[in-house]
N, C-alpha and C positions, 0 to 999 in steps of 0.2 A: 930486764929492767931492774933487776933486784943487785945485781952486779952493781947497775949504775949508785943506785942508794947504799950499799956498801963502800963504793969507795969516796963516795961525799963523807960518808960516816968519818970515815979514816982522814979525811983529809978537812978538819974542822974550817979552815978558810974558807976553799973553795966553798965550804958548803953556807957558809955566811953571805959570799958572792953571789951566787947564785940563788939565794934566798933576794937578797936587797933586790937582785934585778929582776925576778919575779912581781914581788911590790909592787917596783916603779911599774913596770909593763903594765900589769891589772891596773893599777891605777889610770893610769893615760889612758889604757881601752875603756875603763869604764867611765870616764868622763866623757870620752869621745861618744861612746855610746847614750849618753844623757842630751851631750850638745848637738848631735845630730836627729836624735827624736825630736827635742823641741825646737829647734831653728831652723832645722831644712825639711821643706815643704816633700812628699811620696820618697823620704828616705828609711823607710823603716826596715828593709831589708839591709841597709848599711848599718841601720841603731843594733839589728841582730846581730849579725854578723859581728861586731865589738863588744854587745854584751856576752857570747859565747866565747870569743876571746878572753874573757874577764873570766868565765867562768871555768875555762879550763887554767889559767893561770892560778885562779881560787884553789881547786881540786888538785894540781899541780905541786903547790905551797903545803897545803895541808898534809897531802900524805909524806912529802920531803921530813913537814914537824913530826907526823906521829912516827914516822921509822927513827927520826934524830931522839926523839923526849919518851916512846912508850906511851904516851897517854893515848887517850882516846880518839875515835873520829871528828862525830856530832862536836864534842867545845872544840877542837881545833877547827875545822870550819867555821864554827861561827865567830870565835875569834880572828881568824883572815878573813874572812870575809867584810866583819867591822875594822879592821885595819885596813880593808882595801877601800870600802869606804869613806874614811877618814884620809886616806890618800887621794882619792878621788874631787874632797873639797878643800884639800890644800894645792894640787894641780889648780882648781877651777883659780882660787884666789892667786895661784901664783902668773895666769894666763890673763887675767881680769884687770888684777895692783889695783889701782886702786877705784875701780870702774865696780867693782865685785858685790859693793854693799848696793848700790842703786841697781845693778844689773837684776841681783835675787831680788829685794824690792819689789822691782817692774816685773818680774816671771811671775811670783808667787801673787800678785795685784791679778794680773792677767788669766793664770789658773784658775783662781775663787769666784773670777768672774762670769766661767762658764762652767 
């Protein structure tokens, strides 16, 4: 494994590519994993099942930054982790258009209600 992180090092593209497409991946899993917890009735082995996809894409990301930059664990995590997030609710809005503002609306109405 260390091999592989070396030559991403060396190879400053590749290693940008394979950064974005991590992102996007977490992202789409962790939405999927959102929209299948609250829209699909005894799906929660599937909501898992993409939230741990999310999370190894998260832990994936992060140690790629810390071998690329030297910093630390703990803020790189939690900065991917908030960027996978934030990926997360611009996937929703981009799957929604223009449906997105009424759709969270009616969830979060529906949530407080029980």
């Amino acid at each position: 494994m260390n091999r592989f992180f070396n030559y991403l090092g060396a190879h400053k593209n590749l290693s940008v590519a394979v950064l974005a497409v991590g992102f996007v991946a977490a992202s789409v899993s962790l939405y999927m994993a959102v929209v299948t917890y609250l829209f699909i009735q005894y799906a929660s082995l599937q909501a898992a099942a993409c939230l741990l996809l999310a999370l190894i894409f998260d832990v994936g990301i992060a140690v790629l930054l810390c071998q690329n930059t030297r910093r630390s664990f703990r803020p790189t995590i939690a900065f991917t982790s908030a960027a996978i997030a934030v990926g997360a609710i611009v996937v929703s809005i981009g799957v929604l258009r223009g449906h997105w503002a009424v759709t969270v609306r009616e969830l979060v109405k529906e949530l407080t209600s029980n």
